[in-house]
N, C-alpha and C positions, 0 to 999 in steps of 0.2 A: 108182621109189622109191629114196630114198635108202641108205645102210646107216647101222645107228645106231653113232653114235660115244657112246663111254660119255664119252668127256671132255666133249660138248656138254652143253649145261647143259637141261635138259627145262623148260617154262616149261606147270605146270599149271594148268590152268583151274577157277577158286573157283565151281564151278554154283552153291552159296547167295547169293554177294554178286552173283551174273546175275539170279538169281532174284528177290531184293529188292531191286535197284538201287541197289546199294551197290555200289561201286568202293573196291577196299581199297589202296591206293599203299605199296609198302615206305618205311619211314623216311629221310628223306633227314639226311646228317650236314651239320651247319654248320660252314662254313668256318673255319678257324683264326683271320683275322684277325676273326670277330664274337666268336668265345670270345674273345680278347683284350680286346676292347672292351667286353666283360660289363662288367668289376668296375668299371670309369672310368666308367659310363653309373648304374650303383651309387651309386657315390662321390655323383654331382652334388646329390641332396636335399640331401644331410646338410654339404653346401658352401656352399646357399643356404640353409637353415637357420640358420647360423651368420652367414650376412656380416647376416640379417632381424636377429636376438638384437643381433650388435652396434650395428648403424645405431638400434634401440629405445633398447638403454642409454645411446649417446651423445646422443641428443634429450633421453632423459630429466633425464643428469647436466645438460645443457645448461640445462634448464629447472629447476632447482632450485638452480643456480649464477644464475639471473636474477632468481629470486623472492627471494634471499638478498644483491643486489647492491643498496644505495639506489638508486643510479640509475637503473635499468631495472627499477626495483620493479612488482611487478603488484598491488599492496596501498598504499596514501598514506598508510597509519598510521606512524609511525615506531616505534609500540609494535611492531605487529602485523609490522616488517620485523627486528626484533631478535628477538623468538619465533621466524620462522623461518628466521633464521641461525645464534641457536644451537642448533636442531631440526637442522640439518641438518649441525652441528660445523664448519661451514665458520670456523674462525679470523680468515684474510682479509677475509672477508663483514663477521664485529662490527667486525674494527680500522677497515675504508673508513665504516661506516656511524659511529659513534662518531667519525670524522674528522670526517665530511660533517653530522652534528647541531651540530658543536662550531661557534659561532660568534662573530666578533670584530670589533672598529668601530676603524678607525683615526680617528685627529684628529690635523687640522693641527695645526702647532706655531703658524701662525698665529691660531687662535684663541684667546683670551682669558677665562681665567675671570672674571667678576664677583662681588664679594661683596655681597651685599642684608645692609641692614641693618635692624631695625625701627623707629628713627627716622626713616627715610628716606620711611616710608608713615603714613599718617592714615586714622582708620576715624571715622565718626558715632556717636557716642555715644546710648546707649537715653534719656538726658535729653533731646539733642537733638533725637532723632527723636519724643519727643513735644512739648516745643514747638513744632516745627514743624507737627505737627498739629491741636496747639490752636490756630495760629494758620491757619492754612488754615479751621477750623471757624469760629473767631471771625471772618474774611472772609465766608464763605457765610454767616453771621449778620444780618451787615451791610446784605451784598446782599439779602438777604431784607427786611430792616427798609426799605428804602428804594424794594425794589419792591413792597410792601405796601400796600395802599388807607389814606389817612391814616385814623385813628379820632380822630373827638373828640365818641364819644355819653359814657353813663356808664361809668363802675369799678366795681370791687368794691364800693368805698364808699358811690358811689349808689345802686346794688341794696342794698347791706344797711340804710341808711336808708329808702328806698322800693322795696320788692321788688314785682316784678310780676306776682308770684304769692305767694298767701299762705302754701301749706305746701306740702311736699314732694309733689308728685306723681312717683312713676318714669314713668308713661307722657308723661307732659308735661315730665321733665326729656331724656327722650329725645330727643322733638321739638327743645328750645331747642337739643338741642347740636348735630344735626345742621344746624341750619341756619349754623354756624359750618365747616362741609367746605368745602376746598378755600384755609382760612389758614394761611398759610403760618408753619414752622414760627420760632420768635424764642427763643434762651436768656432765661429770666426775662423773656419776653412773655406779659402778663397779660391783654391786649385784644384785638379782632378784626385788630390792625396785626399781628399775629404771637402765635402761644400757645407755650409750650413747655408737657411734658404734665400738671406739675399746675397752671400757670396757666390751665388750658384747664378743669380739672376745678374749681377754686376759683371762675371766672370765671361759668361756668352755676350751679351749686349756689349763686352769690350773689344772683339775681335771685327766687330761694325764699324769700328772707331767711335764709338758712343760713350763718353765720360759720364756714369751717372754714379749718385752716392751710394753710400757704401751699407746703410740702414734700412729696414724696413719704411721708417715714418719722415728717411729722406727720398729714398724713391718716389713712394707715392706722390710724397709733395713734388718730385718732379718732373713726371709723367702727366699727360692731360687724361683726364677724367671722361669716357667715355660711358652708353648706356650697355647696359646688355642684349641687346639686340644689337646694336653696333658692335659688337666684342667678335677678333677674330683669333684664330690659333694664332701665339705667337705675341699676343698682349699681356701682360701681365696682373694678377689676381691678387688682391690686397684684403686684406682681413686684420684682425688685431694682434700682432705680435707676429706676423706670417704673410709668405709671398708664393707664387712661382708662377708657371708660365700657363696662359690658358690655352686649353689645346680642342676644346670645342665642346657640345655634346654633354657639357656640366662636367668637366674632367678638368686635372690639374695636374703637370710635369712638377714637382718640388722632390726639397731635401727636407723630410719634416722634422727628423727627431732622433735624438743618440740612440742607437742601435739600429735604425733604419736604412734606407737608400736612399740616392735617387730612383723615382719612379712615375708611372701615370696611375692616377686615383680619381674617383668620383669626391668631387667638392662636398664636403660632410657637414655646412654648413649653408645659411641663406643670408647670412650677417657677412656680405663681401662686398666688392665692387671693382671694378674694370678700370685700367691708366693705361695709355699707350706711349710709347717711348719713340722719339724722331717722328712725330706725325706733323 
């Protein structure tokens, strides 16, 4: 056996940490060079922190220097690019955009101004253009008169000497006139060569023996004035400038118009009124 040396160091045995299987290890120091390196290993968030912040604000400025730029506008309005140039006080921004609206047209020197003068030009006159359509109408007149079946039975005159019918029947003045559809229409055509519309309405009411005139505004005045609820086929429909026969159901037998017929038509107006003839 040894001798004990009080200098040697006695290395005692932990029976609790044997017991419980715990191993207790004395604290080991760290090395100088990792304390060193602490505070720099520290430092590095608050390094990358910093370069994230500014890379953020230069994108940002980036992008608010574009929306503010007319050219690289991210908005097409040119109101809506002036709001937010001067939202964002960008000076620069208003002056380029206020450039870039302002626009200007050059002209050759070659080009030549002319002076217009208003003698120079002529317009149709509202007289002219209705002559010209009286005489277009007075044509299709014509042409009607000539494509018209010839007539040489009786006139007015001979129905009012020899009528062939003795008094006014409406239902049988109804009959005679339709059997005149499909005459074509004639200014101051009094016969089946052509009616215009109170030649048409004179011409029937004369085979009645009924002498009535010979105008729209002397018929009426000759005929009595009935209402419309009293109105039967076979009365006659008065309007302004226009006649024919009423045939019931808001309908009208007339000659209306150069180039048209006789025919039956629904009344295309509410400005009329009802006269009966022999009542």
């Amino acid at each position: 056996m040894a001798p004990h040396d009080d200098t040697t160091p006695v290395r005692r045995r932990d029976l609790r940490a044997e017991r419980t299987g715990l191993v207790v290890r004395p604290p080991v120091e760290a090395p100088a060079l990792a304390t060193a390196a602490a505070p720099a290993r520290a430092a590095r968030p608050g390094i990358k922190r910093t370069a994230v912040n500014m890379a953020v604000i230069t994108v940002a400025t980036g992008l608010i220097a574009t929306m503010a730029l007319p050219g690289t506008s991210l908005v097409a309005d040119p109101v809506a690019n002036a709001e937010n140039a001067i939202a964002s006080g960008n000076a620069e921004a208003i002056a380029q955009l206020m450039a870039t609206e302002a626009q200007s047209v050059e002209v050759s020197d070659e080009v030549t101004a002319v002076t217009a003068f208003r003698d120079d030009f002529s317009a149709t006159t509202v007289e002219e253009l209705a002559a010209a359509r009286a005489a277009e109408q007075r044509a299709a007149q014509i042409a009607a008169a000539a494509a018209a079946p010839a007539y040489s039975g009786p006139g007015v005159a001979d129905f009012l000497a020899n009528p062939p019918y003795p008094a006014v029947d409406l239902d049988q003045v109804v009959q005679v006139a339709l059997q005149y559809q499909g005459t074509p229409y004639l200014f101051g055509g009094t016969t089946p060569a052509g009616f215009d519309c109170s030649g048409f309405v004179q011409f029937v009411y004369a085979q009645f023996g009924l002498a009535i005139p010979r105008t729209v505004v002397t018929q009426a005045a000759f005929g009595t004035r009935i209402s419309r609820e009293d109105a039967r086929p076979g009365d006659v429909v008065i309007m302004a400038g226009h006649n024919g026969f009423y045939m019931g159901n808001g309908m009208i037998l007339d000659s209306p118009r150069a180039g048209s017929v006789v025919s039956v038509r629904p009344i295309w107006t509410n400005d009329y009124y009802i006269v009966r003839f022999g009542a």
